[in-house]
C-alpha positions in Angstrom: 64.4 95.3 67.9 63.0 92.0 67.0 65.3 89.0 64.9 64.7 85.9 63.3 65.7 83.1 65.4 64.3 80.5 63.9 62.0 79.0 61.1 58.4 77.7 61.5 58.9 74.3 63.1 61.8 76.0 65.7 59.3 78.4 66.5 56.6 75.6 67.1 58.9 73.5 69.1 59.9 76.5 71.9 57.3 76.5 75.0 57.6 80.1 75.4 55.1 79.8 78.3 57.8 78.5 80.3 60.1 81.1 79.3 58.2 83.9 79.1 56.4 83.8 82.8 53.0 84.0 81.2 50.6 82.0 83.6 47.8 80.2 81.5 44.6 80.2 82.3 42.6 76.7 81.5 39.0 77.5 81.7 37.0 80.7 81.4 35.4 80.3 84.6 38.2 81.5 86.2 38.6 84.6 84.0 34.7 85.7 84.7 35.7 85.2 88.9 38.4 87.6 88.0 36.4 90.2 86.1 34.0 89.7 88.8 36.1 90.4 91.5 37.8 93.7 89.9 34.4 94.8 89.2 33.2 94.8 92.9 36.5 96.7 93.8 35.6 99.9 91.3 33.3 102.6 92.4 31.2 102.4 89.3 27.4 103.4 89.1 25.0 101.4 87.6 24.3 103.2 84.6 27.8 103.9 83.9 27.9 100.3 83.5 24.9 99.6 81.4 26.8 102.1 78.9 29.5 99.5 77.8 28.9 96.5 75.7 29.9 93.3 77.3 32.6 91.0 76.0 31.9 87.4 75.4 34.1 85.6 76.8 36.7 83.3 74.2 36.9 80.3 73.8 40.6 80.1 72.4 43.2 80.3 75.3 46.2 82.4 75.2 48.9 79.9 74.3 46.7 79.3 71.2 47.0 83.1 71.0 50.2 83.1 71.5 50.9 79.7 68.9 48.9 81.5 66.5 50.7 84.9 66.4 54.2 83.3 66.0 52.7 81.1 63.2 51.3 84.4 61.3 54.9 85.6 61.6 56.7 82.7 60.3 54.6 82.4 57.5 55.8 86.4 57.0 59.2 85.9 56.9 59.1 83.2 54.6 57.0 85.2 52.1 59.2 88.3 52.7 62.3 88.7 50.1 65.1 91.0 51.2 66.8 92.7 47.6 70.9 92.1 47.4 72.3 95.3 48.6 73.6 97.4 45.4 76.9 99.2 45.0 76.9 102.6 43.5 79.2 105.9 43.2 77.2 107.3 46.1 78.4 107.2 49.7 75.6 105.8 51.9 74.9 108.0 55.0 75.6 105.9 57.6 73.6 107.9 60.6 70.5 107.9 58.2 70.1 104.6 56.0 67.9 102.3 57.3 69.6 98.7 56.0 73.2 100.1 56.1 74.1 97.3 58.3 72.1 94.9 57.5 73.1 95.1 54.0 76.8 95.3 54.8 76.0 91.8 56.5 73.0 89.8 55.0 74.2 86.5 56.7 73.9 87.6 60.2 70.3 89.8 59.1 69.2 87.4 56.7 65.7 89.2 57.0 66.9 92.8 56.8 65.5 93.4 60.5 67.4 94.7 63.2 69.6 97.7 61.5 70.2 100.3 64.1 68.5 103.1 62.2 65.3 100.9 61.9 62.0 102.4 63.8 61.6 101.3 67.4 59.9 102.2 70.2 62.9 103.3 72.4 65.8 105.0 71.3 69.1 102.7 71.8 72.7 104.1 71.6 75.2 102.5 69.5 77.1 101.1 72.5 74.3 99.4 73.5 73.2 98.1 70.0 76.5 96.5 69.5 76.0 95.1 73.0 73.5 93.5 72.3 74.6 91.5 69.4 77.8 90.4 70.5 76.0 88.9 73.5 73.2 87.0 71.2 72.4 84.3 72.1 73.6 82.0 69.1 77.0 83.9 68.9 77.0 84.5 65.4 77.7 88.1 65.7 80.8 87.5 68.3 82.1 85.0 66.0 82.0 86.6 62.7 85.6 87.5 61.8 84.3 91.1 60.5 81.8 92.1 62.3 83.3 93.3 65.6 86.1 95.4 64.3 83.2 96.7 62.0 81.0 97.4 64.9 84.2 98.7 67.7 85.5 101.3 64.4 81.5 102.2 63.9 81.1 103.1 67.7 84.5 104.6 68.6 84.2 107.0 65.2 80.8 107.9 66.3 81.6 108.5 70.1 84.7 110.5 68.8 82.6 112.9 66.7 80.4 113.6 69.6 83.3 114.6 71.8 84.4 116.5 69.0 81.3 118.6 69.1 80.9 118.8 72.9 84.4 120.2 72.8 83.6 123.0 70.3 80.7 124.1 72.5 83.3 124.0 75.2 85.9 125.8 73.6 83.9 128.8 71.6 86.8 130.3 70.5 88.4 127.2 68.8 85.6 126.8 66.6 85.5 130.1 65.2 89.0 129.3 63.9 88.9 130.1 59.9 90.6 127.5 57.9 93.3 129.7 56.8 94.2 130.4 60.8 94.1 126.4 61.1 96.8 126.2 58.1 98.9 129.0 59.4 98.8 126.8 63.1 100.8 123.8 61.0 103.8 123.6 63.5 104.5 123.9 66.8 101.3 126.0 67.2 99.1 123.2 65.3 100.8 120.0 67.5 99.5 122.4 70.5 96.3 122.4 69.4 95.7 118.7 68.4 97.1 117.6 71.7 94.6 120.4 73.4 91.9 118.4 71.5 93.3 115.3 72.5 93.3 116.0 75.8 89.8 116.5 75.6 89.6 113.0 74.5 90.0 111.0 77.4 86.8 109.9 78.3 86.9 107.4 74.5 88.3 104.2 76.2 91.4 103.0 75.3 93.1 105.7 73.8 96.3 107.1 75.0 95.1 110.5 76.7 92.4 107.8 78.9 95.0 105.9 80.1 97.4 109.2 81.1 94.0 110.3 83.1 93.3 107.0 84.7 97.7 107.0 85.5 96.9 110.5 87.8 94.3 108.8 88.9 96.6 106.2 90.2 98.8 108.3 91.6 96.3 110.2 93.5 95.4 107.1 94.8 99.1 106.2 96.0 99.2 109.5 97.8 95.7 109.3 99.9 96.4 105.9 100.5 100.3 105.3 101.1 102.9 102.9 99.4 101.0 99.6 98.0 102.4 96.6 99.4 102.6 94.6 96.3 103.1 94.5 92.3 101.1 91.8 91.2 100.3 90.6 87.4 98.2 88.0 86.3 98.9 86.3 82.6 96.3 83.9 80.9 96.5 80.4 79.8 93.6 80.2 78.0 94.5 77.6 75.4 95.0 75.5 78.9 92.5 76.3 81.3 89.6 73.9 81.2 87.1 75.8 82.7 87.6 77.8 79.6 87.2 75.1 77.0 84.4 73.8 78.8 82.6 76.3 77.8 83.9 76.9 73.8 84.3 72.9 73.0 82.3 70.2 73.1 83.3 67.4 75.4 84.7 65.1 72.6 87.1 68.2 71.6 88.3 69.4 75.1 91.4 67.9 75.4 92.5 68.1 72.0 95.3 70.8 71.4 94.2 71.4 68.2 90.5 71.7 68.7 91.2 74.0 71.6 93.0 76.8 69.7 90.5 76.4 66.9 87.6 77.6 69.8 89.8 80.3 71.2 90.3 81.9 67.9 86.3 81.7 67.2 85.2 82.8 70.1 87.3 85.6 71.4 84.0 87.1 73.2 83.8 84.3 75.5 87.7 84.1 75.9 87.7 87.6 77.1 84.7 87.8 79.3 86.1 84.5 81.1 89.4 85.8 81.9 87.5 89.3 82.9 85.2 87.2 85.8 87.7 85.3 86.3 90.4 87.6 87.2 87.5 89.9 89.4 86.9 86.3 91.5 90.1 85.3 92.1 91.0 89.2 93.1 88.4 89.0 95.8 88.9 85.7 96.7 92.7 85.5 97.4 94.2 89.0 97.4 91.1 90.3 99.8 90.1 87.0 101.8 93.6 85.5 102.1 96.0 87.9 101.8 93.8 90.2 103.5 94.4 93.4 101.4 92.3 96.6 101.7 92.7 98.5 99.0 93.6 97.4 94.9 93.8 98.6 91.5 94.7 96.9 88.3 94.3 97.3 84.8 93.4 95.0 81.3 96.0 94.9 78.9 96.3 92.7 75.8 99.5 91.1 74.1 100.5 90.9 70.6 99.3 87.5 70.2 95.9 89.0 71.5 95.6 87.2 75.1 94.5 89.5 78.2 97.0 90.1 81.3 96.5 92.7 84.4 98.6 94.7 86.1 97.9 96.0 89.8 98.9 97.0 93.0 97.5 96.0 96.2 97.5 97.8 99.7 97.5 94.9 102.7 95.9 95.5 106.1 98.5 93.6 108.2 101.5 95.2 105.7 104.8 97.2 107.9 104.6 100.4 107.0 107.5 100.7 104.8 107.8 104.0 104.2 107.9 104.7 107.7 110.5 101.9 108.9 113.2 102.6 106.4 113.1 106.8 107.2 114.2 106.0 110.8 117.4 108.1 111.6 118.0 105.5 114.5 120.9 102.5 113.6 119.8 99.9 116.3 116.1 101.0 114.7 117.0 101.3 111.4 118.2 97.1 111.4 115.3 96.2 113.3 113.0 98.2 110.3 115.0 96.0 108.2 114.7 92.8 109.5 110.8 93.3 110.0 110.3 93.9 106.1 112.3 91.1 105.0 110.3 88.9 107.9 107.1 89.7 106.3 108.1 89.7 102.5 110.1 86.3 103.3 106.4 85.0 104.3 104.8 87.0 101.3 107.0 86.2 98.2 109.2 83.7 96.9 112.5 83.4 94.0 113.4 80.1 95.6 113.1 76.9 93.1 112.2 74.1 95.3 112.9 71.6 93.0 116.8 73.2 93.2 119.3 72.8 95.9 119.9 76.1 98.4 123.2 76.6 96.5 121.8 76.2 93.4 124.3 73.2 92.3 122.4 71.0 90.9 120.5 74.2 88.6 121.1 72.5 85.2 118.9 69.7 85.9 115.9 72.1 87.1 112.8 70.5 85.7 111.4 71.0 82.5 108.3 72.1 81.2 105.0 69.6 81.7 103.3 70.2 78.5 102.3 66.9 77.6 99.6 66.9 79.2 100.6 70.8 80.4 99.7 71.3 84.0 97.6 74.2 83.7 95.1 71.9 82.0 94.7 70.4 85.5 91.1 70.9 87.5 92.9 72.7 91.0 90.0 70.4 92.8 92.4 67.3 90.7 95.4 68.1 92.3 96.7 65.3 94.5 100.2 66.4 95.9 100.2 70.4 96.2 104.2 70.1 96.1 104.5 68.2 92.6 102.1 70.3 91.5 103.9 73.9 92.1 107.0 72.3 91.0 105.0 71.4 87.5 103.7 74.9 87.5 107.1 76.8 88.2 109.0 74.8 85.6 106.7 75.7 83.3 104.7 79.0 83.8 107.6 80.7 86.1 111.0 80.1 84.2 112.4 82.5 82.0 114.1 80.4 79.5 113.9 81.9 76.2 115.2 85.1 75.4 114.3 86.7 71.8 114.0 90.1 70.2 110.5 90.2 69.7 110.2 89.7 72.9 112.4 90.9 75.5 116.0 91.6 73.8 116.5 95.8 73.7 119.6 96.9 72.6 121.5 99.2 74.7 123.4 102.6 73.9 126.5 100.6 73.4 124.8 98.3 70.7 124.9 95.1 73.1 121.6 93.3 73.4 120.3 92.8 76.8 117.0 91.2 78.4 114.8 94.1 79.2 113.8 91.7 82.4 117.5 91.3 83.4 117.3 87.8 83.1 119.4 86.0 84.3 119.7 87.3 87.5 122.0 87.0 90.8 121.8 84.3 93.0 121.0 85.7 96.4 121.6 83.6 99.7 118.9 85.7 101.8 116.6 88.4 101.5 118.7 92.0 101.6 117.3 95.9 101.1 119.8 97.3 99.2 120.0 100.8 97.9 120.8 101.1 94.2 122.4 103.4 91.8 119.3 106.1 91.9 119.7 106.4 95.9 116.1 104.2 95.8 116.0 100.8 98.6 115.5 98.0 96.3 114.7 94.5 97.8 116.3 91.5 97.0 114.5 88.6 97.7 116.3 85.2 98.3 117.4 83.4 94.6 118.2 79.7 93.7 117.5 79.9 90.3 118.6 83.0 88.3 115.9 82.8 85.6 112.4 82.3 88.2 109.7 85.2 88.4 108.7 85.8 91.6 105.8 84.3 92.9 103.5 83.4 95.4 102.5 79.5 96.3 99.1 80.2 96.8 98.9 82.6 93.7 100.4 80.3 91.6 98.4 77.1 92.5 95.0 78.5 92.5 96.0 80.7 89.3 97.5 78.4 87.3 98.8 80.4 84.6 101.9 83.2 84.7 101.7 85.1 87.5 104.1 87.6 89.4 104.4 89.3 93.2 106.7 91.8 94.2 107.1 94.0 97.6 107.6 97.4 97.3 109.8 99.4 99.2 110.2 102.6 97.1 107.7 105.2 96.4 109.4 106.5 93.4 109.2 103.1 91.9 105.3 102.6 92.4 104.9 105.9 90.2 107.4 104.7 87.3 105.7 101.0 87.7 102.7 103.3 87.0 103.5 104.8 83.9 105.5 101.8 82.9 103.2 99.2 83.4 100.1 99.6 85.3 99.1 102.4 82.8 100.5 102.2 79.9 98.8 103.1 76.6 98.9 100.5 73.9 101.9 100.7 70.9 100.5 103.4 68.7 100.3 102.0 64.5 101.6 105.4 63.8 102.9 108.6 65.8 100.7 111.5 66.4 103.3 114.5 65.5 102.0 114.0 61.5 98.2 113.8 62.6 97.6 117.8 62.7 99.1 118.3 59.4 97.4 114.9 57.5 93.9 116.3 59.0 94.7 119.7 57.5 95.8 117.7 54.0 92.2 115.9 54.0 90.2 118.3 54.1 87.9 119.9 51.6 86.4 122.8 50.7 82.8 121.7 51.9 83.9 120.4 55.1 86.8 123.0 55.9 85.5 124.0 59.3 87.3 124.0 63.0 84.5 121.6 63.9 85.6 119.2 61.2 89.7 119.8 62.2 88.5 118.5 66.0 86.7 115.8 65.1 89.2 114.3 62.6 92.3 114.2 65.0 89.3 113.1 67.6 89.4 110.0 65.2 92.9 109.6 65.1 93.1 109.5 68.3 90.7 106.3 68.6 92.3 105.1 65.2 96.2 105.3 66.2 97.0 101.4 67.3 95.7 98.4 66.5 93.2 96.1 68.2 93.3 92.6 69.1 90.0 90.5 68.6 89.7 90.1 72.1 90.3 93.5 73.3 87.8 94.6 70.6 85.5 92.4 72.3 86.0 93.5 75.5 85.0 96.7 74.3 82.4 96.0 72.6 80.8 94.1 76.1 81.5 97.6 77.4 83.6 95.4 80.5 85.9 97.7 82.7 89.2 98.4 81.4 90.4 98.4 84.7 89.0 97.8 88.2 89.5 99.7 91.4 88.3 99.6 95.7 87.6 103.6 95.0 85.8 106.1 93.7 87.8 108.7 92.0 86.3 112.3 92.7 87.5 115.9 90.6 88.0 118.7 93.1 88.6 121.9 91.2 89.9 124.7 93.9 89.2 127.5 91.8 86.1 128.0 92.4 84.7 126.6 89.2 80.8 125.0 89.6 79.4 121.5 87.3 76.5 122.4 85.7 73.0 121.2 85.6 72.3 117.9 83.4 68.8 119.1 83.6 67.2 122.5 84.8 64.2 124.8 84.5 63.6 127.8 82.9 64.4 130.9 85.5 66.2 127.9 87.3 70.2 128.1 88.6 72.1 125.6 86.0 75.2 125.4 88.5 75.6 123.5 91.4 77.2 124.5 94.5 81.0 123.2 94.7 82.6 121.7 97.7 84.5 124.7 98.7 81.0 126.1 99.2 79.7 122.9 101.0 82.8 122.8 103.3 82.9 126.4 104.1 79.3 126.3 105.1 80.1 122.6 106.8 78.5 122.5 110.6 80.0 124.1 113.5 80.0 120.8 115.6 83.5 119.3 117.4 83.2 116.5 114.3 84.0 119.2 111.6 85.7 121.8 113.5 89.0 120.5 112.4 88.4 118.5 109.4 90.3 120.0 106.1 89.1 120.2 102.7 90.5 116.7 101.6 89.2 114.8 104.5 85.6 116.5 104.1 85.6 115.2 100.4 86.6 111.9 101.1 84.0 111.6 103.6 80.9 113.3 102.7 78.9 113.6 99.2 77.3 116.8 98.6 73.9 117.8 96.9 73.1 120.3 94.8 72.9 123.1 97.2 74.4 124.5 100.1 71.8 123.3 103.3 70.3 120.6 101.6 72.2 117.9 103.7 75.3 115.9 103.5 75.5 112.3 102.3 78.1 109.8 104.4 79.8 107.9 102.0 80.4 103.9 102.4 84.1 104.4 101.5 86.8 107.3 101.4 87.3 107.8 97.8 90.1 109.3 96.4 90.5 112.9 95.2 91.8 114.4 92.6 92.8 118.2 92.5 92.6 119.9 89.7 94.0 122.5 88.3 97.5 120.9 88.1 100.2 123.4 88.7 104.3 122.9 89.2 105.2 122.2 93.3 109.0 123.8 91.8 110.1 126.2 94.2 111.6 128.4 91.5 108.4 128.3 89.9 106.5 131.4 88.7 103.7 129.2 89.8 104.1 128.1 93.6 102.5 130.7 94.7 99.0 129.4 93.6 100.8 125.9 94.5 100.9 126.6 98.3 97.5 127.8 98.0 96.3 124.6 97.3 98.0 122.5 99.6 96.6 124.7 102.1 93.2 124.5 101.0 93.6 120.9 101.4 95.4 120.5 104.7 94.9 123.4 106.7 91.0 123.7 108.3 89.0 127.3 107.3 86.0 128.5 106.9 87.0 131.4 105.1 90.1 131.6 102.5 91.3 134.5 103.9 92.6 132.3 107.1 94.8 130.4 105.1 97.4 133.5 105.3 97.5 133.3 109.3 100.1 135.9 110.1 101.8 135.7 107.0 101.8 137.9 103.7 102.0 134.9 101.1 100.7 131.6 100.9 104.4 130.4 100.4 105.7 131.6 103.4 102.1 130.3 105.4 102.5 127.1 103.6 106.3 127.0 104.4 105.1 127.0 108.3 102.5 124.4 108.0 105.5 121.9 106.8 107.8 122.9 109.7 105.1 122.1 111.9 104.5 118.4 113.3 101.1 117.6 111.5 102.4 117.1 108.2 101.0 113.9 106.7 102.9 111.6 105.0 102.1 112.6 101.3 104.0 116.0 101.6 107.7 115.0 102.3 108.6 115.2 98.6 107.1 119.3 98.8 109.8 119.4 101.8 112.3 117.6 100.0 112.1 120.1 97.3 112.4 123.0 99.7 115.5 121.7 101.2 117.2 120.9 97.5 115.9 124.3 96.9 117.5 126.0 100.0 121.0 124.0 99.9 120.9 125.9 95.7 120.5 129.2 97.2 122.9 128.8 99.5 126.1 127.2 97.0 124.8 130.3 94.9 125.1 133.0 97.8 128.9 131.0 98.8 130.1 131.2 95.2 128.8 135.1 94.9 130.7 135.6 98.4 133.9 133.9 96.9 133.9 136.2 93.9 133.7 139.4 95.5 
């Protein structure tokens, strides 16, 4: 696409030798010696040669080429006059109008070039296109106060209708649907159907249904790789931060309050990208190099007042394994497990004010808040006394002082308001493990101050903005924090039990079609919250919504193949699944025992069976589909059992998953009893044993009856 960027005398001014590479060549002599030289290279007869015409040499160099070419085009644009876009009673295709978005927006195409349905030689997708002009280089497009909800509702409608169509070549029978059957579906039946659809949906970015897929995700992750070690979330101070207004004020402005908030508001795009590298760095730099974790995960999320945050979890190399130390049956061994945890969290995390006394006497006259200048306005390389400084930073980043119910206030069953961060909380002399109401271990980390967030010195120094650290001791609390926190879709504007029967409302009787019913709640789907500028920019940059340490992989264990993205004609257009890889594996001691699960997470397949195996760099993380119900009442465990032994038992053959049993229950049933059971089952044998200890009330009060 080409742009204005300039009129004549900017284009005259720009050496676009220098920043174009082109080398220049002073004098024709050494264009001749060129010629010369490639012509004694070719294998050319001599009366091939006479055949062609010689070209005199030019006198006129190429930067004169090159002057003269831009000078042609300025002298274009200036004669070229672009006619006022016109309103009318017509709806303007907006897939097919060349100047639909250049006439929605003559002040950032004040030529009328550039529209995205404008002739090029490559074909660009919208993502791209949009891309491209919130990174432009004079930031006019990233600024605009219209122009990137414009362009983020223009590309999320657009990816939305092309999921809606790939799902109605998916789904055959759902788009033969008659619009009378669609009406008779309004119900139960209908809210079945639009959340089928949805479903399909959760490859558009931050909708709901992608952040329930990237929460299994997360949990898959938990159980390959154990309990995390740590909850961690970073806030942003980006009205404080100067690195930040470095780059969006000028250097008369930067410490101005004022000025500073003006910038952020203008240039969200910038805001948002910042915080994005920023987060990525310091996530490398101190979790992995300092803290020396292993493994991470964390997600973008966006406040009301539109500044970015992350939550994550980390996994720690040096970490006790938790998991492991607090399901010892021993006493003596149990209190040693204890004391070990609180050892290393002691060292890891901190609730103690150090500008408060050990018994919290003298709490009333805890610091306040340094906001005049505010300390996260403070260059870390400026810091002079490390101390003063993480008192500064805990008085004022750390503290929760202000309760309100926008915020945190939540009213309970009883009416009474209460913090939704139980603030305040109990002072605590030392560290404890503690088991709470729900039978989970809770940890409860030493307290002078009853309204500090936990923290980390390091974390909080080099961050320099709200941060928070907490250990983990229960598993069943990593997988609420998961659907609490880590991911959580945004508030929805509106809730989606209306959305089938508003689609059905809206439609007409040209566009009354199944294909049109999927591709409106599609819309909704992408349509259902709102957006803050600076999430819509981070969109629109097309930046990860949330970064991970692995690759996420689909295993389907019934069988089913991927097809072919590309294929010939009398060509197979599946390709072999893993099953089929791994039953076919080699017969060599390294995969005479390896299972299913471990040959996934190890090896990456080709297309066909015999065409090698690929090692990968790093485990990734696998996730089984089809999802079926571990309940052992369930008139699914059956094909549940099967599973799990597809995953953890070796075979080459499916058959040898029954052993000497007759159902994969009872074969899976004496794979748990056994002593390889890994760590990520004991909730299957858990369920077993609640299931047995039912049976066996039921059987006593039968007994007691007769």
């Amino acid at each position: 696409m080409s742009f204005c960027i300039g009129n004549e005398s900017t284009f005259l001014s720009l050496d676009l030798t220098e920043q174009c590479g082109v080398k220049i060549l002073d004098t024709n002599t050494e264009i001749e010696e060129e010629l010369k030289l490639i012509a004694d290279e070719d294998d050319v007869e001599p009366r091939d040669v006479a055949t062609f015409v010689p070209i005199v040499a030019q006198k006129i160099t190429e930067q004169e080429t090159i002057k003269k070419s831009v000078e042609q085009r300025s002298s274009n644009f200036q004669k070229q006059t672009v006619p006022w876009p016109k309103s009318g009673d017509t709806p303007v295709n907006e897939f097919q109008t060349e100047g639909y978005i250049t006439c929605a927006f003559p002040t950032l195409f004040p030529t009328g070039a550039g529209d995205f349905v404008a002739p090029r030689p490559r074909t660009v997708t919208a993502g791209n296109y949009f891309k491209h002009l919130m990174m432009y280089g004079d930031g006019q497009f990233a600024k605009h106060p219209r122009f990137r909800y414009f362009a983020l509702n223009t590309e999320m409608r657009w990816r939305a209708l092309q999921t809606g169509r790939i799902y109605i070549r998916k789904h055959p029978k759902d788009g033969k649907l008659t619009l009378d059957e669609l009406k008779d579906m309004v119900g139960c039946e209908g809210e079945r159907f639009a959340n089928r659809v949805l479903h399909f949906a959760n490859s558009l970015r931050g909708t709901s249904q992608y952040w329930f897929k990237q929460r299994r995700n997360l949990i898959s992750m938990v159980d390959t790789l154990g309990m995390p070690t740590v909850f961690f979330t970073h806030s942003a101070a980006d009205s404080q931060w100067p690195e930040l207004s470095r780059l969006i004020c000028p250097s008369n402005q930067q410490h101005s309050t004022t000025h500073r908030s003006r910038a952020l508001s203008e240039n969200p795009a910038i805001a948002d990208w910042f915080f994005f590298h920023r987060i990525s760095k310091f996530v490398e730099a101190f979790y992995v190099n300092v803290l020396g974790a292993v493994d991470y995960w964390f997600r973008f999320e966006w406040q009301h007042r539109g500044s970015p945050h992350v939550h994550g979890v980390a996994w720690f190399r040096e970490a006790p394994d938790v998991e492991k130390l607090l399901s010892t049956k021993d006493d003596a061994e149990f209190l040693d497990a204890v004391e070990k945890i609180i050892s290393y969290a002691d060292n890891l995390v901190s609730t103690v004010n150090p500008a408060i006394s050990p018994d919290a006497s003298d709490a009333h006259n805890a610091p306040l808040p340094k906001i005049k200048p505010h300390v996260c306005n403070k260059w870390y390389a400026d810091v002079d006394d490390l101390h003063i400084d993480l008192v500064e930073l805990i008085a004022t980043c750390q503290r929760h002082t202000r309760c309100s119910t926008a915020y945190c206030l939540k009213k309970k069953r009883d009416g009474q308001l209460q913090c939704r961060f139980m603030y305040p909380k109990d002072l605590q002399p030392v560290t404890r493990i503690v088991t709470s109401d729900d039978g989970e271990p809770t940890m409860l980390t030493q307290r002078n101050d009853s309204l500090l967030n936990s923290y980390n010195p390091v974390q909080l120094s080099a961050w320099r903005a709200n941060v928070d650290m907490q250990m983990i001791v229960s598993r069943r609390r990593v997988i609420n924090y998961c659907a609490k926190y880590a991911t959580k879709p945004e508030p929805r504007s509106k809730a989606l039990k209306s959305v089938y029967g508003n689609v059905l409302k809206s439609l007409k009787g040209d566009d009354a079609s199944a294909l049109k019913v999927v591709q409106k709640v599609m819309i909704s789907s992408v349509g259902e919250r709102d957006f803050s500028a600076q999430e819509t920019c981070h969109l629109l940059l097309q930046l990860p919504m949330f970064r991970a340490s692995r690759d996420f992989v689909v295993l389907s264990l019934d069988y089913s193949r991927q097809l072919e993205d590309h294929f010939e004609e009398n060509e197979c257009v599946t390709v072999d699944s893993p099953i089929e890889h791994y039953c076919a594996r080699p017969v060599t001691p390294e995969f005479a025992n390896m299972t299913l699960l471990q040959f996934v997470q190890r090896f990456k397949t080709s297309r066909k069976v015999g065409e090698g195996l690929t090692c990968r760099k790093k485990h990734v993380v696998v996730i089984v589909r089809p999802c079926i119900s571990p309940d052992p009442q369930g008139p699914n465990y059956e094909q549940y059992c099967r599973q799990k032994l597809m995953l953890y038992q070796p075979f080459r053959k499916i058959e040898q998953l029954l052993g000497t049993c007759y159902t994969h229950a009872d074969a899976y049933l004496t794979y748990l009893q056994s002593n390889t059971v890994p760590a990520t089952l004991a909730d299957d044998i858990l369920r077993l044993e609640a299931a047995e200890r039912e049976n066996n009330n039921s059987n006593t009060e039968e007994v007691s009856l007769k």
